[in-house]
C-alpha positions, 0 to 999 in steps of 0.5 A, a space after each residue: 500500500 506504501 509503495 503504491 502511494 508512493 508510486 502515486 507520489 511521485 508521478 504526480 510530482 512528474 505530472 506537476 513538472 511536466 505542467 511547470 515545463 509546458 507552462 514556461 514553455 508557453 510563456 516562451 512562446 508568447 514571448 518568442 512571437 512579441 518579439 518576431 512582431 517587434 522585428 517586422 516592424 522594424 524590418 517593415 520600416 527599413 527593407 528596400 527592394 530598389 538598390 541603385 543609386 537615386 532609385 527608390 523602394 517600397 517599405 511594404 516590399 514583402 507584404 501581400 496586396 492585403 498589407 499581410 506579411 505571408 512570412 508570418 504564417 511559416 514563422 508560427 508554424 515552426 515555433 508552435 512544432 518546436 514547441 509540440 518537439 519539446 512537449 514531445 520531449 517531456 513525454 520521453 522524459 516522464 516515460 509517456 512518449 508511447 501513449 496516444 498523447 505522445 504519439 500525437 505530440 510526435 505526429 504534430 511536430 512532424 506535421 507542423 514542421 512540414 507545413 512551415 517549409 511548405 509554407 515560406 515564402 522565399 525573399 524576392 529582391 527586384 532592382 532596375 540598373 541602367 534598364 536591366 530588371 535583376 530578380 533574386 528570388 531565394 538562391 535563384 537570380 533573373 535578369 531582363 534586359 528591358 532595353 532589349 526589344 526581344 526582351 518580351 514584356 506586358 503588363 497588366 493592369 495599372 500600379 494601385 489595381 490589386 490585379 496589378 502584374 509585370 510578365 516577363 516572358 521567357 522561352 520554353 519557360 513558365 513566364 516570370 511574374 512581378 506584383 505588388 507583393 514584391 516591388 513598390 508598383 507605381 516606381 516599377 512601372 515608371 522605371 520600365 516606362 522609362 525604357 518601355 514607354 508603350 506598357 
């Protein structure tokens, strides 16, 4: 009866540091996401997408048509998974780790951390030099020669229209795409105007 009672014990005192661990994990969190908001707002105020001398960026670069930053999405996914890992963790530790409550922890870290890597968004940085459109998107860079008449062009809509887009067109290729999430619309197109007065 001793033995039981003690058993009984000491899994409640695992069961309370188990609560005392997932409770600071989630203080964790709370404060792992003010402090990503904190950072976009900083970043929001100084990203320019346009580098050349005398050109000018668009410090929404990055956002959705919407003002939503697509980023974020990826960025909660990945920390709620960390979080899901540890709680999985602590099933582990506590011996729990095989019971439908820790096969579940372990299935939705697995499930949380493939939706985050499906779901980033890779950075693109768009640049017009002397009529060249340079576009780096992840580890990939474009480069169109807007100067060039073979260099296939259209755009659809005007700057402001939320359907607003530059196609670049390429051969055998799926056309490259620039909208309003990636360059400030209105400067973009007065900058290809320059050379391509007719769009």
């Amino acid at each position: 009866m001793e033995q039981a009672q003690a058993a009984r014990d000491a899994l409640a005192e695992r069961c309370a540091r188990a609560e005392q661990q997932v409770t600071e994990l989630e203080a964790a969190l709370a404060q792992a996401n003010a402090r990503i908001a904190e950072l976009e707002e900083a970043a929001a105020a100084r990203i320019s997408i346009f580098d050349g001398a005398g050109e000018t960026g668009s410090a929404d670069s990055g956002l959705s048509g919407d003002g939503s930053d697509p980023r974020v999405l990826s960025i909660i996914l990945a920390a709620t998974s960390v979080v899901a890992g540890m709680v999985a963790l602590l099933a582990l530790v506590n011996g729990n780790l095989f019971t439908p409550f820790g096969f579940a922890m372990i299935l939705a870290t697995l499930v949380l951390a493939y939706a985050a890597t499906k779901t980033r968004v890779p950075s693109v940085e768009v640049s017009v030099t002397h009529g060249v459109v340079s576009i780096r998107k992840g580890e990939t860079s474009y480069r169109f020669d807007v100067r060039n008449p073979g260099t296939q062009v259209d755009m659809v809509g005007q700057p402001g229209d939320s359907s607003w887009a530059v196609y670049f067109h390429r051969k055998g290729m799926d056309d490259f795409v620039v909208d309003a999430s990636m360059v400030d619309a209105r400067e973009f197109a007065r900058q290809l105007r320059e050379y391509r007065p007719e769009l």
